[in-house]
Each structure stands twice: as C-alpha cells, then as structure tokens.
RODO-2510 file (C-alpha; in nm, 4 decimals, decimal comma):
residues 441
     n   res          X          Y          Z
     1     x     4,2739    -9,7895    21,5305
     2     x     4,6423    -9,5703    21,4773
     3     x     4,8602    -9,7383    21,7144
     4     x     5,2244    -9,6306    21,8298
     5     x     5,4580    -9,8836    21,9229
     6     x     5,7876    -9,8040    22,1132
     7     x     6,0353   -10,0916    22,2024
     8     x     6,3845   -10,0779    22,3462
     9     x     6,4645   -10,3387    22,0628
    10     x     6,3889   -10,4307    21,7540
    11     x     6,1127   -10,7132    21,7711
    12     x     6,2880   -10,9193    21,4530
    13     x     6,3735   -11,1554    21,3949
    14     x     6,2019   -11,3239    21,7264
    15     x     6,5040   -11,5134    21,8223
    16     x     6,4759   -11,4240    22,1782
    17     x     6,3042   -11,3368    22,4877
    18     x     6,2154   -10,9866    22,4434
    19     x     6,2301   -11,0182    22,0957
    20     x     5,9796   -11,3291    22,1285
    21     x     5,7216   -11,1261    22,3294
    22     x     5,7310   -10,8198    22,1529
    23     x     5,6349   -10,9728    21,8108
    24     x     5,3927   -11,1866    21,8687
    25     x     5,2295   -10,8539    22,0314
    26     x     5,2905   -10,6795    21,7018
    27     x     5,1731   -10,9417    21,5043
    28     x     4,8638   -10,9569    21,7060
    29     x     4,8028   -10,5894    21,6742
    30     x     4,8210   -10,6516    21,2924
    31     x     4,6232   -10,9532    21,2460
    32     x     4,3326   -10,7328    21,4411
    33     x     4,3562   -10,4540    21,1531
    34     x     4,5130   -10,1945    21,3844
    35     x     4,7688    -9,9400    21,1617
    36     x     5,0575    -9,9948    21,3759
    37     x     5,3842    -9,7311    21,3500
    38     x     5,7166    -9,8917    21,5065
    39     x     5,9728    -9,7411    21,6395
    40     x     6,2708    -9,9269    21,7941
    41     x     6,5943    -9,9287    21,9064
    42     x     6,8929   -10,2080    21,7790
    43     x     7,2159   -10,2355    21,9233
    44     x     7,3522   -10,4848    21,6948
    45     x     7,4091   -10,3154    21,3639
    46     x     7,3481   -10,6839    21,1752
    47     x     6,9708   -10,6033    21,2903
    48     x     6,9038   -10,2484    21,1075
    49     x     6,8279   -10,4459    20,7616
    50     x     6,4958   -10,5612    20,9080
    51     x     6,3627   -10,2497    20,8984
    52     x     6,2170   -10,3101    20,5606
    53     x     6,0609   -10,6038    20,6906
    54     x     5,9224   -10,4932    20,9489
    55     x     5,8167   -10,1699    20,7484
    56     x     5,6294   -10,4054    20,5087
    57     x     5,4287   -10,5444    20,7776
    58     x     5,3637   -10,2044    20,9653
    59     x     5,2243    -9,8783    20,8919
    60     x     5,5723    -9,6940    20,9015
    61     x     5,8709    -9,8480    21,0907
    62     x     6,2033    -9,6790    21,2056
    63     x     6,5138    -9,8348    21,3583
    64     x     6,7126    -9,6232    21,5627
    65     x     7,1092    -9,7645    21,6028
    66     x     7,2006    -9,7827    21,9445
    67     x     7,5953    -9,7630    22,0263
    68     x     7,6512    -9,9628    22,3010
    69     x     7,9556    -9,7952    22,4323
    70     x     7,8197    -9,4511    22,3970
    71     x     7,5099    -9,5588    22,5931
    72     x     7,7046    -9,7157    22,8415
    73     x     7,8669    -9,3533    22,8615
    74     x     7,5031    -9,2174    22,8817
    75     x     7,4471    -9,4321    23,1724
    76     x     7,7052    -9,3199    23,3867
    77     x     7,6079    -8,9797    23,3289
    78     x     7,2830    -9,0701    23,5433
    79     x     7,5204    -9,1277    23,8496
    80     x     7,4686    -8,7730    23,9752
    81     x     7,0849    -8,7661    23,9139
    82     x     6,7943    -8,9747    24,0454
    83     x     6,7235    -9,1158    23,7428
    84     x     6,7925    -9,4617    23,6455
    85     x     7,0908    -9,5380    23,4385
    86     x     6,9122    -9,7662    23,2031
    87     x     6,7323    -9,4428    23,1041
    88     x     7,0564    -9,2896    23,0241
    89     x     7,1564    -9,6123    22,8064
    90     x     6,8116    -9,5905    22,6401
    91     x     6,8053    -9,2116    22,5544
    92     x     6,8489    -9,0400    22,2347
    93     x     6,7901    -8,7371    22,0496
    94     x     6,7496    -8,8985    21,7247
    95     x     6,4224    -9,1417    21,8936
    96     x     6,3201    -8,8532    22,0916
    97     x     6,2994    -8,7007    21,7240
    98     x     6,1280    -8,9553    21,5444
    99     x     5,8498    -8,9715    21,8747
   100     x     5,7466    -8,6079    21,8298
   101     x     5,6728    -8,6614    21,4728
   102     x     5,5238    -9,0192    21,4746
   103     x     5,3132    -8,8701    21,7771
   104     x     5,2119    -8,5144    21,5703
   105     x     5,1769    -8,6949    21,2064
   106     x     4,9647    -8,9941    21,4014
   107     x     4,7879    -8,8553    21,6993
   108     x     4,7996    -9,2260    21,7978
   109     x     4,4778    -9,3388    21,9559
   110     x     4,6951    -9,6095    22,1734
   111     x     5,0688    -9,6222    22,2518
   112     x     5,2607    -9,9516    22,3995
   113     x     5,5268    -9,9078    22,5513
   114     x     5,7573   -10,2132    22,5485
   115     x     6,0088   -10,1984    22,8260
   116     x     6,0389    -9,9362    23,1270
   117     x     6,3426    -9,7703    22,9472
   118     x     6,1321    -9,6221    22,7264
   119     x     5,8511    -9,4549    22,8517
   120     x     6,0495    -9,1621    22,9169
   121     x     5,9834    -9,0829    22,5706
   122     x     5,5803    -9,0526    22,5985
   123     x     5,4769    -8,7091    22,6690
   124     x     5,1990    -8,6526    22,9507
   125     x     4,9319    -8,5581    22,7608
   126     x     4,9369    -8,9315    22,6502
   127     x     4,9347    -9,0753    22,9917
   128     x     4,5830    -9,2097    22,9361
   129     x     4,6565    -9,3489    22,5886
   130     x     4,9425    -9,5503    22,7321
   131     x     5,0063    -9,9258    22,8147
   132     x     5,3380   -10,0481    22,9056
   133     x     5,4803   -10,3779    22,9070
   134     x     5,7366   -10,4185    23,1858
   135     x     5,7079   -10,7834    23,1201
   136     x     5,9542   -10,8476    23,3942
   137     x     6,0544   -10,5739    23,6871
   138     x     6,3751   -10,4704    23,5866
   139     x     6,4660   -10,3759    23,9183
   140     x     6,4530   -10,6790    24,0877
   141     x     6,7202   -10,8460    23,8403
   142     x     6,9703   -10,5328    23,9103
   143     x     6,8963   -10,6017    24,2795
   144     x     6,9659   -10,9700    24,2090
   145     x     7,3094   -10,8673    24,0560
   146     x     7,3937   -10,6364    24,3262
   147     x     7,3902   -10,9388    24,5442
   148     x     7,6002   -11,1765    24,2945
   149     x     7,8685   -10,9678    24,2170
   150     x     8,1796   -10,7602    24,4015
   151     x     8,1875   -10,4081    24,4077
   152     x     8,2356   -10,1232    24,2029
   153     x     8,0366   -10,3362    24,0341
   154     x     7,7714   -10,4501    24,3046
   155     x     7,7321   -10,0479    24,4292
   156     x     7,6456    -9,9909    24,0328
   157     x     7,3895   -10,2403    24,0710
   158     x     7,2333   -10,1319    24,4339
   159     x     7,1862    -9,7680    24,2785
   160     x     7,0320    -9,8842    24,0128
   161     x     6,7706   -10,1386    24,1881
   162     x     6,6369    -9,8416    24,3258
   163     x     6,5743    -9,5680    24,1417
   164     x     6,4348    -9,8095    23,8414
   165     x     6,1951    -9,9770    24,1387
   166     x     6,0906    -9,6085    24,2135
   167     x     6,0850    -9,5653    23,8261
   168     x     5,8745    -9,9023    23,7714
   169     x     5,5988    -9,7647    24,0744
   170     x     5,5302    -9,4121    23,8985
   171     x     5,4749    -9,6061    23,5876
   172     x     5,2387    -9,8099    23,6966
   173     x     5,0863    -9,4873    23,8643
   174     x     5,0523    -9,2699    23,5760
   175     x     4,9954    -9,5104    23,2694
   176     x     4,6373    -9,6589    23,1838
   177     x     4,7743    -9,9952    23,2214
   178     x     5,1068   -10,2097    23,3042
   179     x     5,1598   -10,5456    23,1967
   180     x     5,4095   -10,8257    23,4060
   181     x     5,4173   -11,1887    23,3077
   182     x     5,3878   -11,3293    23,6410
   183     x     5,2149   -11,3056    23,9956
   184     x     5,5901   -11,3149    24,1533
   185     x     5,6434   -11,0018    23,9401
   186     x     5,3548   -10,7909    24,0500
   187     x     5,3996   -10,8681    24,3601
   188     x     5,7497   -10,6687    24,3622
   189     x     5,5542   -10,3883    24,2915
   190     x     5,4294   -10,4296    24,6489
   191     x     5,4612   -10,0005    24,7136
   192     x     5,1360    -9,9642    24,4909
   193     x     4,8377    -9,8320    24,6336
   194     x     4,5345   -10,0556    24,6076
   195     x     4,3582    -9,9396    24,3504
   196     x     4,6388    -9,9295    24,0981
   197     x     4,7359   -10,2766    24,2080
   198     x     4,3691   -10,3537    24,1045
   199     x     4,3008   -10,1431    23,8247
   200     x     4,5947   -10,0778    23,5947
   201     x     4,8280   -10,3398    23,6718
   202     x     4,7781   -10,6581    23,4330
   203     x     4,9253   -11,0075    23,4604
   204     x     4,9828   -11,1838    23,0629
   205     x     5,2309   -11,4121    23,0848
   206     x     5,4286   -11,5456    22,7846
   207     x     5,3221   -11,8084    22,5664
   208     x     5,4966   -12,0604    22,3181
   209     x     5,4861   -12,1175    21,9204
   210     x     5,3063   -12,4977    22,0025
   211     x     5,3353   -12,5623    21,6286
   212     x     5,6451   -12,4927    21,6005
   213     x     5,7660   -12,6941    21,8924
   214     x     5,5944   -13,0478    21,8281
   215     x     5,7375   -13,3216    21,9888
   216     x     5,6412   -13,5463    21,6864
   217     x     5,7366   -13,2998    21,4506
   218     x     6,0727   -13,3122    21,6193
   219     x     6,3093   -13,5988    21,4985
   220     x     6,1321   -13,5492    21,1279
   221     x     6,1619   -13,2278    21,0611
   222     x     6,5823   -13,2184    21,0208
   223     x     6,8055   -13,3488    20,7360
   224     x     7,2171   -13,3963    20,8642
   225     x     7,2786   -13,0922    20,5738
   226     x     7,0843   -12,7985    20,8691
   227     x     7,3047   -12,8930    21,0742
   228     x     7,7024   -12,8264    21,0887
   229     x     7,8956   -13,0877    21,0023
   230     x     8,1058   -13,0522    21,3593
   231     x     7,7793   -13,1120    21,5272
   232     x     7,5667   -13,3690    21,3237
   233     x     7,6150   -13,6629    21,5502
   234     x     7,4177   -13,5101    21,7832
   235     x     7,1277   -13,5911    21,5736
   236     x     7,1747   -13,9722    21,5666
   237     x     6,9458   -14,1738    21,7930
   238     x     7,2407   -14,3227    22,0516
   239     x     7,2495   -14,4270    22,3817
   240     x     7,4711   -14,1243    22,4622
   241     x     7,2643   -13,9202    22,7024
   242     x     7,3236   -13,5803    22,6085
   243     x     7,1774   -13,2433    22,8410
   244     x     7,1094   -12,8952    22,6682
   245     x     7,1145   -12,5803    22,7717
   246     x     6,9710   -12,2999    22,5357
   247     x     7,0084   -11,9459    22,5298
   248     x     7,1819   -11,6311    22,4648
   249     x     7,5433   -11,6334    22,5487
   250     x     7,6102   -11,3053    22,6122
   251     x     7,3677   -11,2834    22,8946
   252     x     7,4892   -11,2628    23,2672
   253     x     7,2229   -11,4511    23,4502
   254     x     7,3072   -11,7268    23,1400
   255     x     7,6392   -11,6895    23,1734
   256     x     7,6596   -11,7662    23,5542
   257     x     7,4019   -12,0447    23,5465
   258     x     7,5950   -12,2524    23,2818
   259     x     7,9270   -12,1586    23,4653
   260     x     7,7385   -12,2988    23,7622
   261     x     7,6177   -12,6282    23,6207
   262     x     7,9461   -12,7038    23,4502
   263     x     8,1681   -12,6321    23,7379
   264     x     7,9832   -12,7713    24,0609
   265     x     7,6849   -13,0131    23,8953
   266     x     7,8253   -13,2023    23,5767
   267     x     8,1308   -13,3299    23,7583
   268     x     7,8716   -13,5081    23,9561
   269     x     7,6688   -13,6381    23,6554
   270     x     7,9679   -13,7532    23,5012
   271     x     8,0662   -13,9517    23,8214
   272     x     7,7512   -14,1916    23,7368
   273     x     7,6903   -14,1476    23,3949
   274     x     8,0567   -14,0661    23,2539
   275     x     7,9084   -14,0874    22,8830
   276     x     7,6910   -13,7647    22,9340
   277     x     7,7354   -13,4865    22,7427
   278     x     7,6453   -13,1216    22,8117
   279     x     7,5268   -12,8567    22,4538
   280     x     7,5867   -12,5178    22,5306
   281     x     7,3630   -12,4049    22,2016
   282     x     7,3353   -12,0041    22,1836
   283     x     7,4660   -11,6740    22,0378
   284     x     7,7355   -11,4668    22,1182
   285     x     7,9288   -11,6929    22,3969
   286     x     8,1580   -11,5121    22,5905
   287     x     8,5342   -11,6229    22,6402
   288     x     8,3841   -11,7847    22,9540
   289     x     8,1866   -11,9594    22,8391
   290     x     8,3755   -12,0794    22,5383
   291     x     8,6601   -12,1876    22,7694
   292     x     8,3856   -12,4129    22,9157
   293     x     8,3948   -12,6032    22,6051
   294     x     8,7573   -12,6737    22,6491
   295     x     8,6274   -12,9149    22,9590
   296     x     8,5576   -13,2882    22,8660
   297     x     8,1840   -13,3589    22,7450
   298     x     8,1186   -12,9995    22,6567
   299     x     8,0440   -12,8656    22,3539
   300     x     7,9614   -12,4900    22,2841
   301     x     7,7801   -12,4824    21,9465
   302     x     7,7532   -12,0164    21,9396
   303     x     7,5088   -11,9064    21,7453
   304     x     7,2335   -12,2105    21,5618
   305     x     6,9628   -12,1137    21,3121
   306     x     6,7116   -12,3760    21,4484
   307     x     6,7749   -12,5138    21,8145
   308     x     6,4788   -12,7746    21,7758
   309     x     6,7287   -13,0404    21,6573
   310     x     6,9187   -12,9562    21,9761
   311     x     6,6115   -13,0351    22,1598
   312     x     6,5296   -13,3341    21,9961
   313     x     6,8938   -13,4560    22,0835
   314     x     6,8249   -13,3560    22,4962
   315     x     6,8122   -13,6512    22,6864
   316     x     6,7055   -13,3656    22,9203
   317     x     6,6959   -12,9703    22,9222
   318     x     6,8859   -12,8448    23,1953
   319     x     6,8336   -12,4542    23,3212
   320     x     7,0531   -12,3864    23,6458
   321     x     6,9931   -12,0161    23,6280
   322     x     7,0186   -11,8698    24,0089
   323     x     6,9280   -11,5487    23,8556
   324     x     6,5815   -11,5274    23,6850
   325     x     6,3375   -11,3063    23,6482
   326     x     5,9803   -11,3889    23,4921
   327     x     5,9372   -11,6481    23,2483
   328     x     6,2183   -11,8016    23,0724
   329     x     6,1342   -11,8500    22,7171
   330     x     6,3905   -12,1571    22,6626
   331     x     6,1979   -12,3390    22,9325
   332     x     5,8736   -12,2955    22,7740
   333     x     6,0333   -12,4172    22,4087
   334     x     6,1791   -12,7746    22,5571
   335     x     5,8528   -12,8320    22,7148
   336     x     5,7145   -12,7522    22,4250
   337     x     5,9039   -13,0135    22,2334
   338     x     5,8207   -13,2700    22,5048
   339     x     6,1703   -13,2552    22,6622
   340     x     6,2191   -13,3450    23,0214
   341     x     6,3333   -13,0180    23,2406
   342     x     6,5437   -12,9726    23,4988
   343     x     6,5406   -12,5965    23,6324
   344     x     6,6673   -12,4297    23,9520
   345     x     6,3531   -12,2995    24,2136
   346     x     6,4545   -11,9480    24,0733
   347     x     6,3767   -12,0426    23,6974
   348     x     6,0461   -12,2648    23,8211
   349     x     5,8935   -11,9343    24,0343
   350     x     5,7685   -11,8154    23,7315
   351     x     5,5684   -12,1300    23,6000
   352     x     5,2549   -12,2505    23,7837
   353     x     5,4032   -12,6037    23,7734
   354     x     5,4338   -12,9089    24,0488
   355     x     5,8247   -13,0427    24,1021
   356     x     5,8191   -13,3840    23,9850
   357     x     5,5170   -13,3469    23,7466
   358     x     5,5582   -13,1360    23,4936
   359     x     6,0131   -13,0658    23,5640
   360     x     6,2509   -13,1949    23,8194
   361     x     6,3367   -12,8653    24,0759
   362     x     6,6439   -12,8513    24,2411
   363     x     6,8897   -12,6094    24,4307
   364     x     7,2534   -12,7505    24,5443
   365     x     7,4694   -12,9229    24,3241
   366     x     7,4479   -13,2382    24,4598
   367     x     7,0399   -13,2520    24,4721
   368     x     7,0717   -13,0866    24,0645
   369     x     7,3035   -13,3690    24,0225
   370     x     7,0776   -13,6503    24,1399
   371     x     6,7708   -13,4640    23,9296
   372     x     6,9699   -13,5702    23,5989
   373     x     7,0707   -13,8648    23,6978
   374     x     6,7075   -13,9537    23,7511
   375     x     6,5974   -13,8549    23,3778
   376     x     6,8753   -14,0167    23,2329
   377     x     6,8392   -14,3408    23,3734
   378     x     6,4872   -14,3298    23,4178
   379     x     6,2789   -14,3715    23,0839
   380     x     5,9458   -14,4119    23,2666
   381     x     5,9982   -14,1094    23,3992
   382     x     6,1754   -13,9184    23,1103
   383     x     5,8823   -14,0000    22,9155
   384     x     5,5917   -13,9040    23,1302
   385     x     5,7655   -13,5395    23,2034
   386     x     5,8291   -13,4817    22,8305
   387     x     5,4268   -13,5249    22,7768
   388     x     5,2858   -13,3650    23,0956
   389     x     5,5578   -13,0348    23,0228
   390     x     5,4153   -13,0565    22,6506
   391     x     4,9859   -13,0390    22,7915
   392     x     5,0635   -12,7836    23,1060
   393     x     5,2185   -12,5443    22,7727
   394     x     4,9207   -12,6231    22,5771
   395     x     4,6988   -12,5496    22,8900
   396     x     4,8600   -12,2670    23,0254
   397     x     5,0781   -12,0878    22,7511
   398     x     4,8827   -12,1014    22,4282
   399     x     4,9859   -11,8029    22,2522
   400     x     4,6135   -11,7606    22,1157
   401     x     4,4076   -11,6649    22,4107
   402     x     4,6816   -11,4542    22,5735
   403     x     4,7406   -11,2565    22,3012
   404     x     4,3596   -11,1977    22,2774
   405     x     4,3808   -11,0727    22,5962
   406     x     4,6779   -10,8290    22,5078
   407     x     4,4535   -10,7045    22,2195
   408     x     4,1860   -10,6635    22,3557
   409     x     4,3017   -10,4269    22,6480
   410     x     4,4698   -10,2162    22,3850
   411     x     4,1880   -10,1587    22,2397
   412     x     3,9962   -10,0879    22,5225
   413     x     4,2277    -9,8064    22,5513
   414     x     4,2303    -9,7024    22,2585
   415     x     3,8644    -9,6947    22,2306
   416     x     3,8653    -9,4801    22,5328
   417     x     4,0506    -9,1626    22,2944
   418     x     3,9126    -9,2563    21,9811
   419     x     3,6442    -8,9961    21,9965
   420     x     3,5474    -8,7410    21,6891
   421     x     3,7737    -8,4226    21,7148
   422     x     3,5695    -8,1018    21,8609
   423     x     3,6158    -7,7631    21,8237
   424     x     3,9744    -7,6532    21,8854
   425     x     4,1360    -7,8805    21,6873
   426     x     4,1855    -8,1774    21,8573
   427     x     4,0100    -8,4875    22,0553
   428     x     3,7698    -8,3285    22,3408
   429     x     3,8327    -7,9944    22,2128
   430     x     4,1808    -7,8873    22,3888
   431     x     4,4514    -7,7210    22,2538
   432     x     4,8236    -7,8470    22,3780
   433     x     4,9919    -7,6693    22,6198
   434     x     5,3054    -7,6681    22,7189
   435     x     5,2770    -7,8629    23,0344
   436     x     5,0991    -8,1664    22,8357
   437     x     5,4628    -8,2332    22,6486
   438     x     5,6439    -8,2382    22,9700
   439     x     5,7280    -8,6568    23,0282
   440     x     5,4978    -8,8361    23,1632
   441     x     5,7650    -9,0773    23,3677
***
C-alpha cells in the first residue's frame, strides 16, 4: 500500500513528544510493508542531516527547513483573516511544492496527516484517503495560555483558541478519520455532530518503549564515563533524596511548571527534608530556567543523551505542569522505569490512573509539598508506586497493540481507494477537476 506521510516535524530522532508518537507510527507503517513517502518540516537546522536516515528507511523522504522567525512573521500575517496563525507558521511554498508532486508521482492510496497545521496542504479530492492525527487539540492549550498570560500576549492567544477549535471541528468533518490520545481530548471537540463523533473520530493514546525503560535494567545499564563528569554523583546509591523533572526546556507549559515547583513547592520540601535535591534534565533551557539553577539544591543538566540514569537517580519524578494537554510522554517513561510520580490533576487527566495507586496527585503548593515528602520518607510506599506505575504502563500503554490499532485503520482506508484504475485514467474512472485541488481544510 503507497502511503503519504505529512508531519509538522521531523519524526527523528524520537527524543520527544511529537517526535515520540510520530515514529513509532512510521515505524509501524514500515514494519507492515507499506511504501511510505515522508515529508516533514524541521525548525532546528541540526535536524536536516536525518534526512538520509530517514530516507533509508522510507520510500522517498524530504525535509523542508522551517525558519522560525519568518514563520512567526507568517503567523501574524493570519491576524486579518480567519485562519489560524499556526497555519501561517506552518505554510510554505517549497512543502506545498514537494505535496503536489509526492501526491501526482504517488497517487497515495492513504495519507496521515500528523498535526492540524498541516492538513491545509491535502487537496479535497483526497478527503476520503485522509487520517489525521491531532493527537492533542491544539486549541485547548492556546486557550489554556490565553488564560496564563498578560496581554498583547493573552489576546494573541484568545484569537487563536478559536479559529484553530473551528479549524480542529471541520477536520474532523471532512477527513475519513481523526485520531486524539485521550477521552478528555475528544471531548473538546464537543461541537461535532453525532455521527462524526461516532464514526471518524478515534481515541489511540500514546504508549511507552517498556524495554527500554526497565526498572531492573536501570541501575545496570550505566558506566560513570555516559555521564558528565559535573553530574556523575548523581548516579551513586546515597541517602540524598534527589526529585527529577524531565523534559524539553524550551517549552512554555515546562517552563512554567518547573518555575512553579521551584518557587512555591521545593522551599517547602526543603523545610523537612533540607538534603533534597531537584534535576532539571532537558534541552534547550531558557535563561529562566537556567537562573533556577542558581537556587540552592538545583541543578539544570540542558540537553542529556540518555535521561534513564536520571531516572534511576529519582527518589521521585515530579511533573507540576498546570498546563497540559493529552498525555505527557515523560510521565509515561518514569513509570516506566518504576519511579514513583508526583503530577499536578492537569498532567494526571490524561492517564486512567487512581491518586495514591499508581502516582501521588496534588494541586497547591503546600498539598504538592506534603506528596514528596511522603515518597521520600516513605519506602513502603515509594516502592509499591514504582511497581504498580511500571504494570498500569504495561497494561495500558504497550506500544504493540496500539500501534496495531493505528495500522490497521490506515489500512482500512487505504483499502477503501486501492481499487484497479478504470477508464479515464484514474481510480473509479474520474478525471481531476479543478475543484478536487481546492484544500480540503
């Protein structure tokens, strides 16, 4: 089956949320003999060498550079439409180029679409050919923002909530199927007429690497030369209890959690447990977050090739987001590795967990406070959340049957198209018109 794969970005290496989804979804589509073509977007020019790779493992593959600064430009230029301004920041001639070919040369029998950003590119003759993967609504985190920060900012924000929700709703509408990763997230979409609700939209949530992430594997798998010297004493077995917080730096919702949790929670911790030390381990902090590190007991490691020896150092994994949106990746990968979790109600919406079973759940400072405290002095306890986080991810987010899932409604779609030519050229005998290019979105 010829597939066509758009993404907003490049799905290697799969160091990241989106990044994390999106290839194991390619790899799937491999592994099940489909020729795949890739086309994708990367905004940080370190990523356009993995186009070979990822040409190697595909049918054809194209990276498209994305400027940030000139999309951001692109994005305002959206004020004085209706459109969304991420479709501004996600529009280009030179993808809108490669489409048309990829989409003439391949006459693709499915497309995925990964992100709402770019199904502006599919053409409406190939409405019923098309899945996209929202995998969280957008809008809802703009709308979130909109709330968190001042204006001009927050009236950016508001507009944009909007017209992407209006965006996300003819999606859903128009294309053979939409994927979200939760029941929270559909349930924004709450504008949908019933049978869209029931036919096209699709709930796969994400899954975890459980290999990869073995608690027992853990300790083992790390000599002191992987890690820098500045930071290998976090890999000795010591008393110090030591909390970790994992994920990219650069990222607002990160940003403002671990701004949070340093600020108005760790004072607390430190009361009680003065010894406890807080790992900041991600990419790209910002000079926010870096100042952060200037504050006693807080480290901020940047960018780490491997965070598992991070998470065998947690005492406890800590995620105070108050801004999340589906499932949060680093939350999966500590329970993964057995580590106790403590997470804000926002970051445990998206799980299908029970507070005090499988993570500890709490809002306000002091109650996020007394959460840590708990795990820290509490080995019992420590120990029996580390193994009942590690069986609800090998119960719930196996990798395996979701992405069987994912597969398998591609290619029910697919299957759907993949009918022998007729007369007139192409599949069920029509000839294109001018009104099947127009965009389907």
């Amino acid at each position: 089956m010829k597939l066509l794969f758009l993404a907003h970005r490049i799905p290697y290496p799969p160091n990241k949320g989106d990044k994390i989804r999106a290839f194991n979804e390619l790899t799937a589509l491999l592994a099940r003999g489909h020729e795949v073509h890739l086309l994708a977007f990367a905004d940080d020019p370190r990523d356009l060498h993995y186009q070979a790779e990822l040409a190697r493992l595909c049918a054809s593959a194209a990276v498209v550079p994305l400027n940030r600064q000139r999309a951001k430009l692109r994005a305002l230029g959206k004020l004085f439409s209706r459109a969304p301004l991420s479709l501004g920041y996600f529009s280009a001639r030179s993808m809108r180029r490669h489409v048309r070919r990829k989409l003439a040369e391949v006459d693709p029998d499915a497309i995925l679409v990964y992100s709402s950003t770019m199904a502006q590119y599919v053409p409406g003759k190939f409405a019923g050919r098309t899945v996209v993967d929202l995998v969280d609504v957008d809008s809802e985190k703009w709308r979130d923002y909109a709330r968190h920060l001042r204006p001009p900012a927050s009236w950016l924000y508001q507009i944009e909530w909007r017209r992407l929700r209006r965006y996300e709703h003819r999606i859903a509408t128009r294309s053979a199927y939409t994927l979200v990763t939760t029941q929270r997230e559909a349930a924004l979409l709450e504008d949908l007429d019933e049978f869209t609700r029931r036919a096209r939209l699709r709930i796969i949530t994400n899954g975890v690497d459980l290999e990869h992430y073995r608690p027992e594997d853990l300790p083992a798998s790390f000599t002191p030369d992987q890690i820098p010297v500045g930071e290998r004493r976090f890999l000795a077995q010591t008393a110090t209890p030591r909390l970790v917080f994992t994920g990219a730096m650069d990222y607002y919702a990160n940003v403002e959690g671990v701004r949070y949790f340093v600020e108005e929670v760790f004072p607390l911790v430190r009361e009680r447990e003065p010894r406890t030390e807080l790992l900041i381990v991600g990419s790209n902090p910002t000079a926010e977050v870096r100042q952060l590190g200037e504050r006693a007991g807080v480290t901020v490691t940047g960018f780490v090739a491997d965070i598992r020896p991070y998470l065998a150092a947690a005492t406890a994994c800590v995620v105070p987001l108050r801004i999340a949106r589906g499932i949060q990746n680093k939350v999966l990968e500590a329970m993964a590795a057995g580590r106790a979790v403590v997470a804000t109600p926002e970051v445990a919406a998206g799980l299908c967990v029970v507070d005090g079973e499988h993570l500890l759940v709490a809002r306000a400072p002091q109650e996020m406070a007394e959460a840590v405290l708990q795990v820290i002095e509490d080995e019992s306890l420590r120990t029996h959340l580390g193994a009942q986080a590690r069986r609800f991810v090998e119960e719930e987010h196996d990798w395996a049957p979701l992405l069987k899932r994912f597969t398998d409604l591609i290619e029910s779609v697919g299957s759907r198209s993949a009918s022998p030519p007729q007369a007139g050229g192409r599949r069920g005998g029509r000839k294109d018109s001018p009104q099947q290019w127009q965009m389907i979105f």
